[in-house]
N, CA and C of each residue as an Amber inpcrd file, in Angstrom:
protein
   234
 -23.9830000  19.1540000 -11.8210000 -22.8150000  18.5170000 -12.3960000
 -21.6790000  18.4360000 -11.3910000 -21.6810000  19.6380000 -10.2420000
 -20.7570000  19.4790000  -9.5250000 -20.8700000  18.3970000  -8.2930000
 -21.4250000  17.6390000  -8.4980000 -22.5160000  16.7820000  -7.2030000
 -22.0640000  15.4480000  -7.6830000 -21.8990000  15.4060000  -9.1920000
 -21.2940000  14.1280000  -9.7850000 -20.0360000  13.6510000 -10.0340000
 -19.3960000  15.2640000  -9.7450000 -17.7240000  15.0030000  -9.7710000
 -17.1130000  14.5430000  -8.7810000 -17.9730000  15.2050000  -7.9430000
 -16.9580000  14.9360000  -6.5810000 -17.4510000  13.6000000  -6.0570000
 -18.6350000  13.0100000  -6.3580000 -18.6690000  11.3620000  -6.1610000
 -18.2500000  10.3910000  -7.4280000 -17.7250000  10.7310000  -8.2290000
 -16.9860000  10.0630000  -9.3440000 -15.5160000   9.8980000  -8.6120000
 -15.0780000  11.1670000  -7.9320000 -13.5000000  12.0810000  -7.3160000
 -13.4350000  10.5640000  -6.0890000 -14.6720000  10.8380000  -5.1710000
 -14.6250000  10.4160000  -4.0240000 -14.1740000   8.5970000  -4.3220000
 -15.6390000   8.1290000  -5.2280000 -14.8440000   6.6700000  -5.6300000
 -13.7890000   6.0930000  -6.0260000 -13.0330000   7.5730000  -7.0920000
 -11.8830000   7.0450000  -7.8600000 -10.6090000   6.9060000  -6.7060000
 -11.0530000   7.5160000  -5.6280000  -9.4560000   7.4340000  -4.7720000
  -9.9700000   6.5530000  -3.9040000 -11.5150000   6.3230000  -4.2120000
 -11.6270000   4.9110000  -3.0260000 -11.0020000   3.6540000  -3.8950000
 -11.0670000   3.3420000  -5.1660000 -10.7740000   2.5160000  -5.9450000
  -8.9750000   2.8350000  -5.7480000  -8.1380000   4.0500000  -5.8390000
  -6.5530000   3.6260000  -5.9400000  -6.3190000   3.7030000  -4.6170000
  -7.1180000   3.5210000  -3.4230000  -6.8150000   3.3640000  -2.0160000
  -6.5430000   1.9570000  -1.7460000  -7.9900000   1.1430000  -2.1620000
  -8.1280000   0.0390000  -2.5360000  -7.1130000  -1.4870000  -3.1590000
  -6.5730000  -0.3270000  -4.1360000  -5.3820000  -1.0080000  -5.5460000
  -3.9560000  -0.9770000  -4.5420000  -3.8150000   0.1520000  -4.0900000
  -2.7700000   0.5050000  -3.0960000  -2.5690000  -0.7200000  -2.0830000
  -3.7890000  -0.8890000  -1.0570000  -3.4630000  -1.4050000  -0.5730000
  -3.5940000  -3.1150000  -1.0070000  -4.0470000  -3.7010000  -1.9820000
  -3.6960000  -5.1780000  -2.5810000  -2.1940000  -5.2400000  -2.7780000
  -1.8820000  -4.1990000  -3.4380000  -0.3390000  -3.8790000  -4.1380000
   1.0970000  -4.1050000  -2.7910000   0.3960000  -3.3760000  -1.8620000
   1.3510000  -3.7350000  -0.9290000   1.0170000  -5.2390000   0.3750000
   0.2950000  -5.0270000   0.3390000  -0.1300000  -6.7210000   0.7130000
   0.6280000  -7.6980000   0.0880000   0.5290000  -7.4700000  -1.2290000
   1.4490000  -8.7550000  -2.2110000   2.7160000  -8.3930000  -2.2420000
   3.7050000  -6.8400000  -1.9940000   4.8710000  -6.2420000  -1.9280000
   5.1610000  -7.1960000  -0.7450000   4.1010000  -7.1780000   0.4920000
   4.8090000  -7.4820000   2.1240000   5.0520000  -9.3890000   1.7390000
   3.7710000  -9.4740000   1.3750000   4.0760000 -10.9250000   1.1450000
   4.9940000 -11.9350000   0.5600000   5.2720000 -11.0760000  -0.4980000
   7.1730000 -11.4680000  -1.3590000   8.0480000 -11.6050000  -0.6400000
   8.2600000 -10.3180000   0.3600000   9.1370000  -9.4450000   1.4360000
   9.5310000 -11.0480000   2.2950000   8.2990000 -11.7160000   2.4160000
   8.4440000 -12.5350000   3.6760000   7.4920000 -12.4210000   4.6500000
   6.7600000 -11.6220000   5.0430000   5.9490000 -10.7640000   5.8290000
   4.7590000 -12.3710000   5.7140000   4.5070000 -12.1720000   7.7770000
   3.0960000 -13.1450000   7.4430000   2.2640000 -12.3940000   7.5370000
   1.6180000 -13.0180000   6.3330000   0.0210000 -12.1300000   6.2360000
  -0.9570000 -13.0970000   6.6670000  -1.9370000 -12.4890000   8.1000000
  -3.2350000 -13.5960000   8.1400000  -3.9300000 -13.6690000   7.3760000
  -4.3220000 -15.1800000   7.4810000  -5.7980000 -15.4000000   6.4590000
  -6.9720000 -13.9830000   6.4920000  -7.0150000 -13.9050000   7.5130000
  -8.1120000 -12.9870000   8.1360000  -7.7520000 -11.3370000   7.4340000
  -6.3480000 -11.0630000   7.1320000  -6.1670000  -9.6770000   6.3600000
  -6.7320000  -9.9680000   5.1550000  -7.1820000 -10.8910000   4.3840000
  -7.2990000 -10.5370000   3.1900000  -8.6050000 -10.3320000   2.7130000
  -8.5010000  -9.7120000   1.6080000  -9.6980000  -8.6970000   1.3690000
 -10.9520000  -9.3720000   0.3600000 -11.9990000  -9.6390000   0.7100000
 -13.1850000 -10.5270000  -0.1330000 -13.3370000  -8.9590000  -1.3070000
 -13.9240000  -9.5020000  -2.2360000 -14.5570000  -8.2660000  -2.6740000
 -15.7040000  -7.7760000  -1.8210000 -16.3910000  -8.4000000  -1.1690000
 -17.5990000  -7.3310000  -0.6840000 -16.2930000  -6.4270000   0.2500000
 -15.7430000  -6.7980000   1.1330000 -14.6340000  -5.7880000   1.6620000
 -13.9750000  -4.6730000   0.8660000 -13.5350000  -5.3630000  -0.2520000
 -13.1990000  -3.8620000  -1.3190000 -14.2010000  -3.2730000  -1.7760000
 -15.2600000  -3.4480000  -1.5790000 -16.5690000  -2.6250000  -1.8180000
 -16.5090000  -1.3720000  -1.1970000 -16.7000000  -2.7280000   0.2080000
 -16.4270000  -1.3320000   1.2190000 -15.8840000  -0.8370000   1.4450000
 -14.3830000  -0.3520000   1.3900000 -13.5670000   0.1400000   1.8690000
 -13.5030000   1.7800000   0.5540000 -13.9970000   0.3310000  -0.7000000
 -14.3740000   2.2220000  -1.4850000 -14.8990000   2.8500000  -1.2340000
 -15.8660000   2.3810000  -0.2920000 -17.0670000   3.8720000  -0.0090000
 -16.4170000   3.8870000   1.3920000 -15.9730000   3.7310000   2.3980000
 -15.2160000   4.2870000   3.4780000 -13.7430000   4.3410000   3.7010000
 -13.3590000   4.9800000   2.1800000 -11.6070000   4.5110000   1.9400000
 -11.0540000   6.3840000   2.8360000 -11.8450000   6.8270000   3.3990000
 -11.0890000   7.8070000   4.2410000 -10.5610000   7.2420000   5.8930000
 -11.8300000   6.2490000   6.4480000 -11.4270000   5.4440000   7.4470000
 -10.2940000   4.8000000   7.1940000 -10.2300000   4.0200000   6.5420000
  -9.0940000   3.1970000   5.9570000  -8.1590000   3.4650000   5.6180000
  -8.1120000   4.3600000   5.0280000  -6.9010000   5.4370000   5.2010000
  -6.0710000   6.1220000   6.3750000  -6.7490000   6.4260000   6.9340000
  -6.6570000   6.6720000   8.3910000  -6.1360000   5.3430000   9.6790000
  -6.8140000   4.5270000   9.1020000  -6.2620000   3.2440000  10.1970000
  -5.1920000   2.3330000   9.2780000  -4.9890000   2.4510000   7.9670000
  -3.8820000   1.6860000   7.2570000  -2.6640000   2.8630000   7.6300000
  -2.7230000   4.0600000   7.3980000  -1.2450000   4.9920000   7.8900000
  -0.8290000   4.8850000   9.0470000  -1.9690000   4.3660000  10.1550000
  -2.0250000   4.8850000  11.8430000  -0.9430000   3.3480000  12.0910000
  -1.4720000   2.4900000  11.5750000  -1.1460000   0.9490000  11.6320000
   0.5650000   0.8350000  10.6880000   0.9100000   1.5000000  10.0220000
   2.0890000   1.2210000   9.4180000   2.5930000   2.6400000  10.1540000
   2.5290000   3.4590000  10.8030000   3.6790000   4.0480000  11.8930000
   3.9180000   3.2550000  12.6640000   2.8960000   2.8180000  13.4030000
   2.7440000   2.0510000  14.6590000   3.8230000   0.9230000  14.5120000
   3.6680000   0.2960000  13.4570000   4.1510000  -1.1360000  12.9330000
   5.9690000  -0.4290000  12.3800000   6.2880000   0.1270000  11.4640000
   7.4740000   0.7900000  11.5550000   8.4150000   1.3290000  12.5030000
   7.4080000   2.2640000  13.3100000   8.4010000   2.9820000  13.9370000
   8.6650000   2.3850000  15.3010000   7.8120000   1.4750000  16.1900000
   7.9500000   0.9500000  17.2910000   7.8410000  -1.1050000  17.1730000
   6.9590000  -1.4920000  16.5910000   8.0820000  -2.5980000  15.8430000
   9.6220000  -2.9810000  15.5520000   9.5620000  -2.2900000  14.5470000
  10.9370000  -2.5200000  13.9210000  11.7820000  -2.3600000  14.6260000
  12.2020000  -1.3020000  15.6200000  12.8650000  -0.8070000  16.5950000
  12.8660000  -1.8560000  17.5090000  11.7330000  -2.4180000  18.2980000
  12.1660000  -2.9180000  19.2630000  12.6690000  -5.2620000  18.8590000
  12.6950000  -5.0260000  17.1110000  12.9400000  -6.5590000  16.8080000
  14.2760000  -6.1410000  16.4860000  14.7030000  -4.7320000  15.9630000
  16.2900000  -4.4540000  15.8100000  17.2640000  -4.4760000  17.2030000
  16.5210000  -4.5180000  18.2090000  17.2980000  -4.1760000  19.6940000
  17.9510000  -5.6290000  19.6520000  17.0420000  -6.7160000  19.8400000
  17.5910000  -7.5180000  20.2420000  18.2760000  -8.5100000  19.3570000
């Protein structure tokens, strides 16, 4: 039983990893923000990303420091 929780556990935060990131995709896109054709997500992609939503996790946080903290900074300079 404990074998089924934690892959019920594992999908359910691949699924609000998933939701998360549609949610802010459409937040950036309101914002003004260009979004490429190429970011957006097919469902077979949200498939995947549920079953490898720890990668993705990992490269969506790595990618919004990156994009925040040295971005923003250097379009505020000038």
């Amino acid at each position: 039983m404990l074998t089924l929780e934690i892959i019920v556990n594992y999908l359910l935060f691949g699924c609000l990893f998933t939701i998360l990131v549609d949610l802010l995709t459409e937040h950036a896109r309101r914002k003004g923000m260009n979004i490429p054709s190429a970011a957006e997500w097919t469902w077979d992609t949200k498939i995947l990303a549920i079953c490898i939503w720890p990668l993705g996790a990992i490269m969506f946080v790595g990618g919004f420091i990156i994009t925040y903290f040295f971005y923003n900074h250097k379009n505020k300079k000038k």
